[in-house]
C-alpha distance (Angstrom), angle and dihedral (degrees) to the residues before:
residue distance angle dihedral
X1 . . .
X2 3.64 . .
X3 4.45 115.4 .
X4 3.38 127.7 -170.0
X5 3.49 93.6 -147.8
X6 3.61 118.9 16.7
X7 3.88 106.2 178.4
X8 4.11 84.7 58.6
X9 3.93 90.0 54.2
X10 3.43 90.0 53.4
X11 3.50 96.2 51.7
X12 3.95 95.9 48.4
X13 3.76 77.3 49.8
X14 3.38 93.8 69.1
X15 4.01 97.0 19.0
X16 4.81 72.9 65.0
X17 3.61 89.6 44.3
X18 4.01 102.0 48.1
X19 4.02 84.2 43.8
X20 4.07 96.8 47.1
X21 3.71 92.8 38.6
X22 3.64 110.3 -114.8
X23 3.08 136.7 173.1
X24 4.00 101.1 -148.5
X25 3.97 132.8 8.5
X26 4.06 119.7 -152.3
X27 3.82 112.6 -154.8
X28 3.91 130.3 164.3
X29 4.01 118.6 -79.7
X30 3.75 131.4 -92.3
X31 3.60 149.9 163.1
X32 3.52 90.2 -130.8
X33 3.55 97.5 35.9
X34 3.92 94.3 58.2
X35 3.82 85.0 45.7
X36 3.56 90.2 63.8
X37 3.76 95.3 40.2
X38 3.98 89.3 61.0
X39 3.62 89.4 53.6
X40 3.69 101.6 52.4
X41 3.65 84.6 46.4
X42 3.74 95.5 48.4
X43 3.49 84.8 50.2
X44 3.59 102.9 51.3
X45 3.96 102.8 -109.0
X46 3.54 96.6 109.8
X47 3.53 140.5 31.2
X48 3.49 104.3 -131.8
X49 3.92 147.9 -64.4
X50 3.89 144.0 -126.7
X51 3.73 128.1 -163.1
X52 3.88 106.5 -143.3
X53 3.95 138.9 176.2
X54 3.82 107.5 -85.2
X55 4.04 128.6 -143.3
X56 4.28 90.1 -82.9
X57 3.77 112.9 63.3
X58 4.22 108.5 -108.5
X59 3.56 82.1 25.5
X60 4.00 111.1 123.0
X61 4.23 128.4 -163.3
X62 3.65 120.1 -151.9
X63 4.56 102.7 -155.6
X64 3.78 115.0 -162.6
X65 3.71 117.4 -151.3
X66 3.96 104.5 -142.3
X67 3.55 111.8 -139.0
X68 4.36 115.6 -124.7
X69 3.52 120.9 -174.0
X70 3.77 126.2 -165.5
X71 3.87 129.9 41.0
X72 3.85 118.1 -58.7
X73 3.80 103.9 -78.4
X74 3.70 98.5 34.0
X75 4.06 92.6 40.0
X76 3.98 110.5 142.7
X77 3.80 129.1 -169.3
X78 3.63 116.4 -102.1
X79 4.16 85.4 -148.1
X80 3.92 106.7 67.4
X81 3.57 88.6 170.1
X82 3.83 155.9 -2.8
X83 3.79 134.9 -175.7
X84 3.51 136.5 -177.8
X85 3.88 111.6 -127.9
X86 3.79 99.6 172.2
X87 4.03 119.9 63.7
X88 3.10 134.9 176.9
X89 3.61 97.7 -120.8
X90 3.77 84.3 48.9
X91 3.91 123.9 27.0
X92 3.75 115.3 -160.8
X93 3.57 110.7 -155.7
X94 3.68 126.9 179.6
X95 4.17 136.1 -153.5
X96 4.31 112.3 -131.3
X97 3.72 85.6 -100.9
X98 3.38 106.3 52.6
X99 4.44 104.2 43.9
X100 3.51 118.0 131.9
X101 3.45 132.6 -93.6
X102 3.71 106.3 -147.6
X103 4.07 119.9 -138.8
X104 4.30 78.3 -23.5
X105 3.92 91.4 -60.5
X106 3.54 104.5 -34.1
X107 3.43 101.7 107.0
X108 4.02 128.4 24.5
X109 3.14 141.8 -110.7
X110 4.01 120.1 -139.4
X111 3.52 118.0 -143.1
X112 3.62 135.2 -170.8
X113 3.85 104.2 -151.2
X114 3.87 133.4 160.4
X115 3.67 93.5 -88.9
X116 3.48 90.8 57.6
X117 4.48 135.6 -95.9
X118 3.64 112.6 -14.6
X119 3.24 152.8 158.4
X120 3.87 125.4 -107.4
X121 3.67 97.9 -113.1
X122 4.18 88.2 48.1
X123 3.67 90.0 50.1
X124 4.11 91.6 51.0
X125 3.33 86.1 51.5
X126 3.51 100.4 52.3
X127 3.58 92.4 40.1
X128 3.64 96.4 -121.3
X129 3.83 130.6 133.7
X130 4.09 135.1 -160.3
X131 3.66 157.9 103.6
X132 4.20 108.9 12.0
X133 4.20 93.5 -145.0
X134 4.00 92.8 168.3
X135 3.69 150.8 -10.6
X136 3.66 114.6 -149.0
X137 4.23 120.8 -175.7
């Protein structure tokens, strides 16, 4: 299956998955995609993730774990909400002084930056700009 924009499908992936209350989402495998799968783990939105063999041999399956909190009947979603910033119609790019602080540092923004996929706060640190991809809160 071909995408235009993969990085958005996996976030309405997950955007479905928080809203129908699952416990897991399966999407196709990237780099990129398991780069931003370690940082919402890292940074407590999700539970964790595995990168299995799909249906089609050579074919691989990145599962998220979504992350609940509460007791059964009052469980909540860690992840309130996610949005793509970057498209590809329209890349977003950003200088080391001017990143975004998401909801004033509750949530995160992901960055893709010369030094690799990281978050906002990582990228100040390192004093490194670039693409916005998400913000996640």
């Amino acid at each position: 299956m071909s995408f235009t924009d993969p990085i958005a499908d996996m976030l309405t992936r997950i955007r479905n998955a928080v809203l129908a209350g699952h416990a897991q989402v399966a999407m196709p495998n990237s780099k990129i995609k398991l780069e931003i799968a370690k940082i919402l783990k890292d940074e407590g939105f999700l539970e964790g993730y595995e990168v299995v063999d799909g249906e089609t041999e050579g074919q691989k399956v990145l599962r998220v774990k979504i992350k609940y909190v509460g007791e059964r009947r009052q469980r909540r979603p860690v992840i309130s909400g996610l949005e793509r910033v970057s498209k590809p119609g329209r890349r977003i790019y950003t200088k080391k002084t001017d990143i975004p602080w998401v909801l004033s540092g509750i949530g995160v923004a992901i960055l893709s930056t010369p030094k690799g996929v990281m978050t906002g706060a990582r990228a100040r640190q390192l004093g490194v700009g670039g693409e916005i991809i998400a913000k996640v809160w």
